[in-house]
VEXZATOR-165777 format. One record per residue: residue number from 1; residue in three letters; x, y, z of N, C-alpha, C in turn. Coordinates in nm, 3 decimals. Each point is the difference from the previous one (the first is absolute). Layout:
<nodes>
pos|code|n_X|n_Y|n_Z|ca_X|ca_Y|ca_Z|c_X|c_Y|c_Z
NUM|ALA|X|Y|Z|X|Y|Z|X|Y|Z
...
</nodes>
This chain:
<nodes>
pos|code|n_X|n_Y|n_Z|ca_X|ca_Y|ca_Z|c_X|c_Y|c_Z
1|UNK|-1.605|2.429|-3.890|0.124|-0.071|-0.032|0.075|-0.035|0.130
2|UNK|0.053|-0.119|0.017|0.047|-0.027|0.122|0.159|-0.014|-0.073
3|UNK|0.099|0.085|0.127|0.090|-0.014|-0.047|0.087|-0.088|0.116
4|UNK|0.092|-0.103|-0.054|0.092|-0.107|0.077|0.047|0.107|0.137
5|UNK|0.065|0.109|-0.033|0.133|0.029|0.106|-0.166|0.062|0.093
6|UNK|-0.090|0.060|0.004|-0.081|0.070|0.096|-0.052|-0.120|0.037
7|UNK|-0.036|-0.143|-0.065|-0.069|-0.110|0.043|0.135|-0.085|0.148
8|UNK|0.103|0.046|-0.064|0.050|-0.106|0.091|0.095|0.079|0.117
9|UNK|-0.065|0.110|-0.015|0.064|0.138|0.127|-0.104|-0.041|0.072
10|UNK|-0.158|-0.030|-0.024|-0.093|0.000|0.109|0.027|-0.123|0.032
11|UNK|0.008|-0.090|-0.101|0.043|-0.151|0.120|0.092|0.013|0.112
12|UNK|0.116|0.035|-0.066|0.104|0.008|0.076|-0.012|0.093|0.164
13|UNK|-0.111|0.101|-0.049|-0.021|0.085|0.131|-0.064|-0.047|0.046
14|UNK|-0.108|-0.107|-0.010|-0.089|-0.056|0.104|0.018|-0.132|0.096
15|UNK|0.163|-0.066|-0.132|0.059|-0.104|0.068|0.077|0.069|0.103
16|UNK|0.048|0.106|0.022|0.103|0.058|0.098|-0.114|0.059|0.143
17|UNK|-0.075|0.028|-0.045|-0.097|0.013|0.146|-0.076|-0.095|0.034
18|UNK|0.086|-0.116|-0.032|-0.057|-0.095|0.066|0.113|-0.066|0.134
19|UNK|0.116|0.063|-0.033|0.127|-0.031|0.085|-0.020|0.103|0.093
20|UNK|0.067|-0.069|0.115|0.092|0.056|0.107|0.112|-0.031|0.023
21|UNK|0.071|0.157|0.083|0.153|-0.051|-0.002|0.000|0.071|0.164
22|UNK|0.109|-0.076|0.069|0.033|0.062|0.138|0.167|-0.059|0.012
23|UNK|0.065|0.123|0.029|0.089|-0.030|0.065|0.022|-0.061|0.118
24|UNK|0.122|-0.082|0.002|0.002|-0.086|0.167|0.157|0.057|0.006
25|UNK|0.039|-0.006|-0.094|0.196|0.029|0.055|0.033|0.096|-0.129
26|UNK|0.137|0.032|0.037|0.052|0.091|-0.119|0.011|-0.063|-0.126
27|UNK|0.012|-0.161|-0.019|0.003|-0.038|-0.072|-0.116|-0.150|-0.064
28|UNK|-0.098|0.033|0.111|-0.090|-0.088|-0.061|-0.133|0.073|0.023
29|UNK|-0.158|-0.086|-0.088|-0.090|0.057|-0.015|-0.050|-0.109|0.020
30|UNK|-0.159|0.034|0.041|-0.090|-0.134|-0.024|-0.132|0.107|-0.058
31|UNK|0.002|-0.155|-0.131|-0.083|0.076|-0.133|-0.146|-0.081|0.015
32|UNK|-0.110|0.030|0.055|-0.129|-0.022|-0.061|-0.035|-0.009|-0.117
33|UNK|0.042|-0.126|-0.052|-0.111|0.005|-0.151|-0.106|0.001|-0.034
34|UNK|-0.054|0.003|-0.192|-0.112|-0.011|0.014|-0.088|-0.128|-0.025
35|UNK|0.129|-0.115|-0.002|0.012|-0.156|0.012|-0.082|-0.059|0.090
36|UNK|-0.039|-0.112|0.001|-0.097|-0.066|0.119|0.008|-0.123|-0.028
37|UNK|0.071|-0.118|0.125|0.005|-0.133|0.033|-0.155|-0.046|-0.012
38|UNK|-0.001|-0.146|-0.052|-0.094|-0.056|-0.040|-0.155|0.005|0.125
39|UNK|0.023|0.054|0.091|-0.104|-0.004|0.101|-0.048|0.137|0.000
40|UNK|0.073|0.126|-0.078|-0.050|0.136|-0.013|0.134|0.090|0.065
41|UNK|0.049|-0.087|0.105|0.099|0.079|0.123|0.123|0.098|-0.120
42|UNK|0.006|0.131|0.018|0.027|0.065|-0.091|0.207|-0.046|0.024
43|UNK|0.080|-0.026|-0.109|0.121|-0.005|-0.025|0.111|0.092|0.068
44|UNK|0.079|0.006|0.113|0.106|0.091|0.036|0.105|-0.070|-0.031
45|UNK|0.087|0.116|-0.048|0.184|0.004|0.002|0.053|0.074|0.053
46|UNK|0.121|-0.058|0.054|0.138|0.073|0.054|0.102|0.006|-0.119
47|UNK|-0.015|0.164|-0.036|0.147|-0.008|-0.091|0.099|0.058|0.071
48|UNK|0.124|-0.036|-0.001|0.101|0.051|0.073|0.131|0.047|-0.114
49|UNK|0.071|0.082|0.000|0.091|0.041|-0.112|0.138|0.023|0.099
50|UNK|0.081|-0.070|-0.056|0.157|-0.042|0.037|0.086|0.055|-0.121
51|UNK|0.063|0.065|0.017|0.064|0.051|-0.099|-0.060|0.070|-0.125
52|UNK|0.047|-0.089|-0.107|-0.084|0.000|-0.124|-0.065|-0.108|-0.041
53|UNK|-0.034|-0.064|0.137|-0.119|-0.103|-0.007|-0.154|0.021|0.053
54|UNK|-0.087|-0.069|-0.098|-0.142|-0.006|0.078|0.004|-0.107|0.050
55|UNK|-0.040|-0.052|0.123|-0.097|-0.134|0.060|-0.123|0.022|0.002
56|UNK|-0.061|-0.043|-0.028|-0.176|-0.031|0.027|-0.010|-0.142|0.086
57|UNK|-0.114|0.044|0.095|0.007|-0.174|0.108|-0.154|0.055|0.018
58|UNK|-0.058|-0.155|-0.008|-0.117|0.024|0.070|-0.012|-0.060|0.128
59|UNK|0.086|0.017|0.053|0.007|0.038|0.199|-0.059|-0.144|0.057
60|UNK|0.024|-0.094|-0.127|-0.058|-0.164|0.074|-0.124|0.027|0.011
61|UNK|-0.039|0.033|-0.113|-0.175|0.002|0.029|-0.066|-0.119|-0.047
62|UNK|0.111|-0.041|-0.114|-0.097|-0.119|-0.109|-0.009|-0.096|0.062
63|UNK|0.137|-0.056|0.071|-0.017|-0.175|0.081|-0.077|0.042|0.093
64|UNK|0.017|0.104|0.089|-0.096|-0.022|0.099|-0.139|-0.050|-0.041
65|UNK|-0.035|0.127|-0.095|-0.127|-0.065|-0.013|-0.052|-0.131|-0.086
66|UNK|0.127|-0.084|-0.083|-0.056|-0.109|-0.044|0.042|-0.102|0.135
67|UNK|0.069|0.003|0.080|0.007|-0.078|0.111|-0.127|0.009|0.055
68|UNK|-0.021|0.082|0.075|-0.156|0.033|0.073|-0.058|-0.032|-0.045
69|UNK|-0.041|-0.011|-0.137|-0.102|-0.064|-0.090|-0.008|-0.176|-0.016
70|UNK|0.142|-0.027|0.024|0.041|-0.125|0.017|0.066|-0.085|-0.139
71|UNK|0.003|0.089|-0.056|0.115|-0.041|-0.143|0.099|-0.076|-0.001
72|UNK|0.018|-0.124|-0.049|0.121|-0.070|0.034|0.118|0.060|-0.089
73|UNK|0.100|0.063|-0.010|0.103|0.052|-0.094|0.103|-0.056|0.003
74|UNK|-0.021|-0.205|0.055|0.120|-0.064|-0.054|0.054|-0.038|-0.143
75|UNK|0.079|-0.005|0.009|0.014|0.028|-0.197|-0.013|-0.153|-0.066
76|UNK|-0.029|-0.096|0.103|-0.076|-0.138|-0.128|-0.124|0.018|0.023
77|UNK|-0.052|0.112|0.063|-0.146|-0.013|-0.021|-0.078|0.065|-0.142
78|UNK|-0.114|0.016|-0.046|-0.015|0.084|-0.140|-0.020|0.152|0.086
79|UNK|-0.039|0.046|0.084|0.022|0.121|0.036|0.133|0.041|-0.009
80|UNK|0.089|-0.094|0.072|0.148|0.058|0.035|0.051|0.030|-0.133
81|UNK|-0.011|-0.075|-0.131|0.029|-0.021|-0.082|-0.043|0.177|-0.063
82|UNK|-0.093|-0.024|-0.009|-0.063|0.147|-0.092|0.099|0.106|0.103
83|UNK|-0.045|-0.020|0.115|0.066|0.137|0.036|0.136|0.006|-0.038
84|UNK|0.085|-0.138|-0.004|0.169|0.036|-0.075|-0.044|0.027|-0.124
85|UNK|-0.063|0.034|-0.080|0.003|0.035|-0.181|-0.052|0.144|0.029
86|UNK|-0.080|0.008|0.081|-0.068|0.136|0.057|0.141|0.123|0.027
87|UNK|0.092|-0.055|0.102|0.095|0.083|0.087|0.084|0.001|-0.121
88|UNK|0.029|-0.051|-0.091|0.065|-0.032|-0.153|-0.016|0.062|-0.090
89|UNK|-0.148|0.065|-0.034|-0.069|0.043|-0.092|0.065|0.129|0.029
90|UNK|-0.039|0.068|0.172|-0.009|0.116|0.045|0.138|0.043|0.041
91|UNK|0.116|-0.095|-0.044|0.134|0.037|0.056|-0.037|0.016|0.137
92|UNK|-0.009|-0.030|0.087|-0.027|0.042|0.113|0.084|-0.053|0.147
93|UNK|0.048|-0.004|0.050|0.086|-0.007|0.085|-0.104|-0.065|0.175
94|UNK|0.049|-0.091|0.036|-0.037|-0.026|0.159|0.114|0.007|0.098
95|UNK|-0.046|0.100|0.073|0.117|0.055|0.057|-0.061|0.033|0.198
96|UNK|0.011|-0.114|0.049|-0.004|-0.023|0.108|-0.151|0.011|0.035
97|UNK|-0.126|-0.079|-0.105|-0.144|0.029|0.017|-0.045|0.137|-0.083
98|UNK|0.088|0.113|-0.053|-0.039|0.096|-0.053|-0.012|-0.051|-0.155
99|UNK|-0.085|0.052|-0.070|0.044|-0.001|-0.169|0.070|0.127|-0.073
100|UNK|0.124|-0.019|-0.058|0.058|0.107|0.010|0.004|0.031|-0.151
101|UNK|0.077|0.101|-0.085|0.045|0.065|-0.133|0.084|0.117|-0.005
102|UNK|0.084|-0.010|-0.041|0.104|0.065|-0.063|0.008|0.081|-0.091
103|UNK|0.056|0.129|-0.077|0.025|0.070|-0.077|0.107|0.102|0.007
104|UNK|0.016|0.054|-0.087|0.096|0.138|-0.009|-0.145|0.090|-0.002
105|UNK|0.060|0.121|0.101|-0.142|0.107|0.087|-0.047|0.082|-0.131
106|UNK|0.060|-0.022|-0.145|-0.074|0.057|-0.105|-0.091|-0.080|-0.007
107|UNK|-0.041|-0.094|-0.007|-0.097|-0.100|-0.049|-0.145|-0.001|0.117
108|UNK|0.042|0.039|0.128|-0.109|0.034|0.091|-0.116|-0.044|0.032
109|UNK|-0.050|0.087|-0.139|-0.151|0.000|-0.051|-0.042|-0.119|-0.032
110|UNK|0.067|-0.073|-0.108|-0.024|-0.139|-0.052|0.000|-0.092|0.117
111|UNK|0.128|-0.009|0.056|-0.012|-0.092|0.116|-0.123|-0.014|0.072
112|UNK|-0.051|0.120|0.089|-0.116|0.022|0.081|-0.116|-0.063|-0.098
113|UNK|-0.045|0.023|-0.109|-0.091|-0.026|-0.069|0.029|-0.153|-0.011
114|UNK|0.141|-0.060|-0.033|-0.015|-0.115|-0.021|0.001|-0.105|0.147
115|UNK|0.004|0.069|0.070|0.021|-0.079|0.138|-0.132|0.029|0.033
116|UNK|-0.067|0.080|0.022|-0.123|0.006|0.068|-0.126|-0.131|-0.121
117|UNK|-0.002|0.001|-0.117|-0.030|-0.122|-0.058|0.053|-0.127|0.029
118|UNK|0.119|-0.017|0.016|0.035|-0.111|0.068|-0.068|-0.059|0.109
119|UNK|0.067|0.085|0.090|-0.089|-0.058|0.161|-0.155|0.010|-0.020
120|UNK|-0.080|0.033|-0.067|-0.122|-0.026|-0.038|-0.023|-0.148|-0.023
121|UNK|0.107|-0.022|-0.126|-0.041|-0.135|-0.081|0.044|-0.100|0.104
122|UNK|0.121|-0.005|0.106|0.058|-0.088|0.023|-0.120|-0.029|0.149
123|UNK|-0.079|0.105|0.053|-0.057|-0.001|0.123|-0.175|-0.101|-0.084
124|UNK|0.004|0.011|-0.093|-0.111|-0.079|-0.110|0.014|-0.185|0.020
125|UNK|0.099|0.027|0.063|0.031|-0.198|0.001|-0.085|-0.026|0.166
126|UNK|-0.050|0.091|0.076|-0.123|-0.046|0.041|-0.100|-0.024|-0.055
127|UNK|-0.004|-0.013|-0.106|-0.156|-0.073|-0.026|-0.041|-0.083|0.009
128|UNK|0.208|-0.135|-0.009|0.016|-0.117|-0.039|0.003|-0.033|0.149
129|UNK|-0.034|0.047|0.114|-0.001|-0.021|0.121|-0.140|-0.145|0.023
130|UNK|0.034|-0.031|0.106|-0.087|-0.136|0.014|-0.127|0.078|0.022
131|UNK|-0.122|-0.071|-0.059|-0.157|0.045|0.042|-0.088|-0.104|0.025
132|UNK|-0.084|0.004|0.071|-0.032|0.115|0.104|0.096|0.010|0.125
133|UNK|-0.002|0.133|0.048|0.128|0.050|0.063|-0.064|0.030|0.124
134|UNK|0.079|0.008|0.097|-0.068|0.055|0.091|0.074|0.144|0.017
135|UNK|-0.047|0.105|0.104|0.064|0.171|0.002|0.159|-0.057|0.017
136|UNK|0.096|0.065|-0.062|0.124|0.007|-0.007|0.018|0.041|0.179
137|UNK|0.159|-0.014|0.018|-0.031|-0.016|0.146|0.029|0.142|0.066
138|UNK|0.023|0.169|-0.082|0.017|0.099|0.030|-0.153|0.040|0.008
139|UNK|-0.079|-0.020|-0.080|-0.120|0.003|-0.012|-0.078|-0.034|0.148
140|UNK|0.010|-0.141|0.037|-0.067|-0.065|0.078|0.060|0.086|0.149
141|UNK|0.137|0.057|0.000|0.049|0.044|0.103|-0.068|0.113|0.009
142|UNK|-0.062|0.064|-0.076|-0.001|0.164|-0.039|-0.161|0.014|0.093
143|UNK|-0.050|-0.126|-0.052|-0.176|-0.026|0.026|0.009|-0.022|0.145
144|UNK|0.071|-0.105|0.001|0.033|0.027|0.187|0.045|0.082|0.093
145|UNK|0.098|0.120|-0.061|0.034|0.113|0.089|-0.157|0.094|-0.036
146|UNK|-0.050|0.019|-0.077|-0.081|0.052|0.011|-0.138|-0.001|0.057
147|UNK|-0.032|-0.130|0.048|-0.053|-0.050|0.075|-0.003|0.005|0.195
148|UNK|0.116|0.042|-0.001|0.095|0.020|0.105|0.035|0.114|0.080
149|UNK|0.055|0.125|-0.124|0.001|0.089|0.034|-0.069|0.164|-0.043
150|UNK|-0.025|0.085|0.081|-0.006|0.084|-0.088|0.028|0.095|-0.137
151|UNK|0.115|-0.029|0.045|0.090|0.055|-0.089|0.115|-0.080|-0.090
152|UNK|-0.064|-0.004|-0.141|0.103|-0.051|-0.124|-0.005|0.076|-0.083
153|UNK|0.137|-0.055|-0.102|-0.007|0.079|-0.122|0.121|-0.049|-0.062
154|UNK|-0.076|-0.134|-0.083|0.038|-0.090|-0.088|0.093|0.035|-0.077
155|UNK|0.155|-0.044|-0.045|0.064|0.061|-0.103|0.087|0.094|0.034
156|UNK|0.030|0.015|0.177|0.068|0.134|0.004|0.134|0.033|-0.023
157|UNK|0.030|0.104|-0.040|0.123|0.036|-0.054|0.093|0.066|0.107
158|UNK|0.134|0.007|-0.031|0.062|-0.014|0.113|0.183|0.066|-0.119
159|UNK|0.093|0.048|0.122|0.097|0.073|-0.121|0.105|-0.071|0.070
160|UNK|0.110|-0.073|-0.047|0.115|-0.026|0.100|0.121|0.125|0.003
161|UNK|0.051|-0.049|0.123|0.170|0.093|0.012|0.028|0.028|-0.141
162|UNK|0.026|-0.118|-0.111|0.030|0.075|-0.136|-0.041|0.035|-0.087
163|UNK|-0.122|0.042|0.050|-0.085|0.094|-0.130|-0.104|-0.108|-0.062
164|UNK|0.027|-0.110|-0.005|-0.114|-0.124|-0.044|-0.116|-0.013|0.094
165|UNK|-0.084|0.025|-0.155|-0.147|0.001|0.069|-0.066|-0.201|0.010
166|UNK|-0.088|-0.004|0.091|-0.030|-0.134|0.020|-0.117|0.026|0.033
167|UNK|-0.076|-0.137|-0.034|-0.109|-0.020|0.053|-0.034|-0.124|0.090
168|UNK|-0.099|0.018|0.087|-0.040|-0.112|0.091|-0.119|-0.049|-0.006
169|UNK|-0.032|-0.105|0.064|-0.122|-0.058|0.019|-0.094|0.071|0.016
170|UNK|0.000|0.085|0.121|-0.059|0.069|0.073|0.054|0.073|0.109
171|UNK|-0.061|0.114|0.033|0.024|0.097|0.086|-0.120|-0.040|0.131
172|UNK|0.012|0.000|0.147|-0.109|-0.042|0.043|0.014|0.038|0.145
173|UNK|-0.125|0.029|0.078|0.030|0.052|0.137|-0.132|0.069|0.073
174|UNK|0.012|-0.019|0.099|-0.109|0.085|0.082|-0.062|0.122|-0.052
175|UNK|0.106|0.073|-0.064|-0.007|0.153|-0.079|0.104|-0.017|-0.126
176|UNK|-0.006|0.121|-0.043|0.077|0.015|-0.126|0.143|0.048|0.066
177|UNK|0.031|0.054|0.121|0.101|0.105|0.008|0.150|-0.108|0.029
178|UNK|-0.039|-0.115|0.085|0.083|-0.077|-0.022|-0.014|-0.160|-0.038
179|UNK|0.011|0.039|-0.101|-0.084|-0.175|-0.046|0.138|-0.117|-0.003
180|UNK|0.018|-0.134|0.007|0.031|-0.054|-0.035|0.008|-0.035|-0.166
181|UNK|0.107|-0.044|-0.041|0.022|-0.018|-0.142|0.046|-0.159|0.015
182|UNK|-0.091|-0.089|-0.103|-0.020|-0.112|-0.007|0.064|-0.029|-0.157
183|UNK|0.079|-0.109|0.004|0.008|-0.058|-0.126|0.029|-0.174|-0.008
184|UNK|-0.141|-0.032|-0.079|0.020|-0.138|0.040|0.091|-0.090|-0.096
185|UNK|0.038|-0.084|-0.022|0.167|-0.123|-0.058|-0.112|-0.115|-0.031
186|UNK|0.027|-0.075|-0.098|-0.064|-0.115|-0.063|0.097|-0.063|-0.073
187|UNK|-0.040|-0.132|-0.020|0.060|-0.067|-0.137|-0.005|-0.153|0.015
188|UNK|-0.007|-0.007|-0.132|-0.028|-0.155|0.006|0.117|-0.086|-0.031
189|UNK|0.092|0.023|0.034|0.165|-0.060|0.021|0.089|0.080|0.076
190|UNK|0.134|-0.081|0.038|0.058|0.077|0.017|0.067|0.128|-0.009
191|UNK|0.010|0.010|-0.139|0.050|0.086|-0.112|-0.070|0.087|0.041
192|UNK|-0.165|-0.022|-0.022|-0.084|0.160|0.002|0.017|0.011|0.111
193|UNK|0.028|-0.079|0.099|-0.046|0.100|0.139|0.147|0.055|0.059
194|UNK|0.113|-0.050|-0.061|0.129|0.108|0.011|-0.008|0.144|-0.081
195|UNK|-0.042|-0.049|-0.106|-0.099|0.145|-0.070|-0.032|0.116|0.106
196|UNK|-0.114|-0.091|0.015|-0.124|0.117|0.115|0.111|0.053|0.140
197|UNK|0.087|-0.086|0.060|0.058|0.012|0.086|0.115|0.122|-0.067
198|UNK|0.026|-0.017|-0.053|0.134|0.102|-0.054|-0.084|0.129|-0.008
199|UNK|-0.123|-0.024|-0.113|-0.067|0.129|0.000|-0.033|0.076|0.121
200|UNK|-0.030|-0.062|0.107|-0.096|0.062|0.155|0.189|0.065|0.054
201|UNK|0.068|-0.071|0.025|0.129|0.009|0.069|0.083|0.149|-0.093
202|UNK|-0.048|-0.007|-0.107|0.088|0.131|-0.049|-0.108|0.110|-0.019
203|UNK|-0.098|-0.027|0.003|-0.138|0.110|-0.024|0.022|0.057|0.187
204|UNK|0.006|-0.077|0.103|0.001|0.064|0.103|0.108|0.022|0.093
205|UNK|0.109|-0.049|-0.111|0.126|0.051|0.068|0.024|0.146|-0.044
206|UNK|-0.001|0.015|-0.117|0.030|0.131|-0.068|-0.083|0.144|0.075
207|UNK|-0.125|-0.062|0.043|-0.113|0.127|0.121|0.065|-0.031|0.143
208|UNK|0.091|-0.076|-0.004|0.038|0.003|0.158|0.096|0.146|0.034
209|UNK|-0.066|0.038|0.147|0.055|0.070|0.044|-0.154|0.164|-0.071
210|UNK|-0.073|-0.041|-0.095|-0.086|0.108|0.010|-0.126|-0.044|-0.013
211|UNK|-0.004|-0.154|0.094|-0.140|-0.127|0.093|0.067|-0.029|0.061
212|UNK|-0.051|0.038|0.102|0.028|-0.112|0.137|0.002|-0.162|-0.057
213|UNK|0.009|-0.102|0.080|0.031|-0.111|-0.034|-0.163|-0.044|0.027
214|UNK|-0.015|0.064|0.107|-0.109|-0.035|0.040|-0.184|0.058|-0.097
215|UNK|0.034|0.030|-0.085|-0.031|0.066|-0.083|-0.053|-0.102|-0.160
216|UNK|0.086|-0.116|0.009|0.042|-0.036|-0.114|-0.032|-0.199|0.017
217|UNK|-0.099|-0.035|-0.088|-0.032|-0.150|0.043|-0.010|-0.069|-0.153
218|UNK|0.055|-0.110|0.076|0.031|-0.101|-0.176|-0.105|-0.096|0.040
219|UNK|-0.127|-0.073|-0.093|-0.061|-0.076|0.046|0.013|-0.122|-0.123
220|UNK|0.052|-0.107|0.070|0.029|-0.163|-0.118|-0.132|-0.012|0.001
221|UNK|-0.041|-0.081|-0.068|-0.089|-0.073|-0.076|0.052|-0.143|0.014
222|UNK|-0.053|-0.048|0.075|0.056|-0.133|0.078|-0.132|-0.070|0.001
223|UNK|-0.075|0.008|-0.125|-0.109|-0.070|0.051|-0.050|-0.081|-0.138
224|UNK|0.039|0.042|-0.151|0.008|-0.017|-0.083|0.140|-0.019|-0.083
225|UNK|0.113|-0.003|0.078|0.149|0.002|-0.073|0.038|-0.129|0.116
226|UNK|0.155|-0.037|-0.095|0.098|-0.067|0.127|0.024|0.075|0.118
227|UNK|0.030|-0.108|0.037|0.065|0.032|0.167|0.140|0.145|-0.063
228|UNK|0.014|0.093|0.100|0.083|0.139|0.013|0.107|-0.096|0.061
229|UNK|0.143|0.037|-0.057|0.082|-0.017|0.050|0.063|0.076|0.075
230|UNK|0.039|-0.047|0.142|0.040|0.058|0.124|0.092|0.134|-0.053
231|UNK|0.108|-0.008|-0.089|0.141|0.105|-0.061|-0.103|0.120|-0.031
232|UNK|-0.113|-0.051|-0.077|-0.082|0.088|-0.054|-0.059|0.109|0.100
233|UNK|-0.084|-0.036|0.060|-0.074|0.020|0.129|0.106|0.092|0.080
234|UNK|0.091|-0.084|0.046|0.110|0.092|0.091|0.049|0.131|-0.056
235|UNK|0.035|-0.004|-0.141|0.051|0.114|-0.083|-0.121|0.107|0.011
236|UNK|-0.131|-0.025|-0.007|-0.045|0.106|0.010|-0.030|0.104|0.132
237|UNK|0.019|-0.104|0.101|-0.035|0.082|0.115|0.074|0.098|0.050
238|UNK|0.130|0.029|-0.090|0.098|0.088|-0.007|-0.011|0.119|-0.006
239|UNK|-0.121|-0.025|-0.094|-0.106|0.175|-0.035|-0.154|0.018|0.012
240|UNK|-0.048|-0.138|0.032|-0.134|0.014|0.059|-0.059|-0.098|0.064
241|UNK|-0.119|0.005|0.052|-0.050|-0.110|0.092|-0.080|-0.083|-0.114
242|UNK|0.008|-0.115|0.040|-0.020|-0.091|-0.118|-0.114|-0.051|0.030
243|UNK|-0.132|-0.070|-0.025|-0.109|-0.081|0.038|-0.045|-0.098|-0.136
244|UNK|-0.088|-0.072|0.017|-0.047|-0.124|-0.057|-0.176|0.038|-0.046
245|UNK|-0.050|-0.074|-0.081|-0.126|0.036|-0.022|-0.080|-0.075|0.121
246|UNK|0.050|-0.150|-0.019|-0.094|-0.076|0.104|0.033|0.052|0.171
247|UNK|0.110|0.054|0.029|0.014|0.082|0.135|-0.033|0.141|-0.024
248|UNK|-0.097|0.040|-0.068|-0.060|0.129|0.010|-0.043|0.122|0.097
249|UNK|-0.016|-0.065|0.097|-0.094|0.036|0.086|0.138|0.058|0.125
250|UNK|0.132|-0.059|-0.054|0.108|0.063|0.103|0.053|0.114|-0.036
251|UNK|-0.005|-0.014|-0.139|0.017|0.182|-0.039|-0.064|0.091|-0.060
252|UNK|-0.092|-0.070|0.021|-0.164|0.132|0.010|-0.022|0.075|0.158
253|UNK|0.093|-0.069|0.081|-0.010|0.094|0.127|0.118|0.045|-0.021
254|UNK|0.080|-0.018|-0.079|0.106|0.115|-0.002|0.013|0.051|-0.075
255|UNK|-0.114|0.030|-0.098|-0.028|0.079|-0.076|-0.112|0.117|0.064
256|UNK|-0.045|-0.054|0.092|-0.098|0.122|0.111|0.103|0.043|0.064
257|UNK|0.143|-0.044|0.038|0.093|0.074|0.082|0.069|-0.058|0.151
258|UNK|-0.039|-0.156|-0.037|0.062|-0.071|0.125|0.096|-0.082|-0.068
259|UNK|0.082|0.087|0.006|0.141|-0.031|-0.042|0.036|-0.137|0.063
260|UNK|0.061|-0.145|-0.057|0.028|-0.077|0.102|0.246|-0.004|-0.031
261|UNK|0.016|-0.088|0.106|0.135|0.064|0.058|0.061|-0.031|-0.118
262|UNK|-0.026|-0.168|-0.061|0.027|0.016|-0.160|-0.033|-0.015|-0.101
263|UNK|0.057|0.003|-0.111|-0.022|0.053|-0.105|-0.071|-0.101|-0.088
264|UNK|0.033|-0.097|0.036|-0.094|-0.156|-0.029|-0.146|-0.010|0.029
265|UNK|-0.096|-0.028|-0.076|-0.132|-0.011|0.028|-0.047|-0.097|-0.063
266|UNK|0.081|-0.133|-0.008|-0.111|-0.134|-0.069|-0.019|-0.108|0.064
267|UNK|-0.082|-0.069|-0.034|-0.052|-0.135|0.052|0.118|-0.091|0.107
268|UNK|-0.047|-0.037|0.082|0.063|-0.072|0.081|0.126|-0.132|-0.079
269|UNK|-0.052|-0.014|-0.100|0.072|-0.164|-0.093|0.028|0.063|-0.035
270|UNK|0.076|0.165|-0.066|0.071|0.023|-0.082|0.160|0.030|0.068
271|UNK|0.089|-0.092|-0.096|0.145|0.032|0.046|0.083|0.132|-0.072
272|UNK|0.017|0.025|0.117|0.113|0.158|-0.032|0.140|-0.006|-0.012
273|UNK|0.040|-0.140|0.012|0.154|0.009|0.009|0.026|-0.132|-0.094
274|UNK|0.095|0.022|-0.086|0.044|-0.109|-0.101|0.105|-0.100|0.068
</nodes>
């Protein structure tokens, strides 16, 4: 005889060891689900609790990766479109590139469950991506540092001054002990690439002061997007040394450790000042 409450204690216990949880601050966590974006890459959240509030954010994981993928998410397009009925469906909040949700901290449980399905479904509008594709351009960067150097390790994670955990392109370097941390910016408008720019500028402002500067490299994608606007460009060199895909080869030696005096590393035709 199978009985309901022992049938759905073992579900329930086998869905829970499938999570991880780690603290980053007194008041936030980042939760490993047992969720997985349409390419396999397994689902993380940041829940953070303010009062008698939950936030759940998935830490700008989704645009990144439908940008990189090359997703157009203007809203007269039919992608842009689904994704507004999508962010609609899921109540879901865009809140400076993050996807965010709300609750009173009784509800918790539901939230997490219903947010980690969300960013599943909404990271699914790559499919509608153009084909045949060529490697997304974190990808193609990843193949080339590795090519390059000894030492990578794709995806690396990283904690800021306030307890927010982040991830990067890549971790990369002669050795592991002091690697450079790479995160490359894309987009196919303006819009996305103030996106990517906001994201790199607050992901490595928040670790400033526990990376060197020198430590820390933003690489455009200037080879498949518009022209970078100079405001853009300048803003980041504030917190890291910036380079270009097609000028590669200037901060791949300063990624071996020949630091140059600045922080600029692109193509000769590119303008830095608006």
């Amino acid at each position: 005889m199978t009985e309901c409450s022992a049938l759905l204690s073992s579900i329930l216990a086998g869905e829970s060891s499938r999570w991880t949880c780690r603290e980053v601050s007194a008041d936030t966590v980042l939760l490993v689900t047992s969720h997985h974006y349409a390419d396999g890459d397994t689902v993380e959240l940041i829940v953070q609790t303010v009062g008698d509030e939950v936030i759940v954010s998935d830490g700008g994981e989704v645009l990144a990766r439908l940008d990189s993928m090359g997703v157009n998410l203007d809203s007269q397009s039919r992608v842009g479109k689904s994704w507004k009925r999508l962010m609609a469906a899921h109540a879901l909040e865009d809140d400076r590139g993050q996807l965010v949700r709300r609750a009173s901290i009784e509800h918790t449980a539901d939230l997490v469950q219903e947010m980690a399905d969300a960013v599943a479904n909404l990271d699914g509008l790559r499919l509608l991506a153009p084909v045949p594709r060529r490697p997304a351009f974190p990808e193609r960067l990843t193949t080339y540092l590795g090519a390059e150097f000894p030492f990578v390790e794709p995806r690396a994670k990283l904690t800021g001054a306030s307890g927010s955990p982040y991830q990067v392109t890549a971790a990369v370097g002669s050795s592991e002990r002091r690697p450079v941390y790479v995160q490359t910016a894309a987009g196919q408008n303006t819009a996305a690439q103030r996106s990517a720019v906001e994201r790199c500028f607050t992901m490595f402002s928040d670790i400033n002061g526990r990376l060197p500067t020198e430590r820390k490299l933003v690489v455009l994608d200037d080879e498949a997007t518009p022209q970078w606007r100079p405001e853009m460009i300048n803003l980041l060199t504030g917190v890291a040394y910036v380079g270009t895909w097609t000028a590669r080869d200037q901060w791949t030696e300063f990624v071996w450790g020949n630091v140059p005096e600045s922080r600029l590393m692109l193509p000769s035709e590119q303008p830095t000042r608006g």
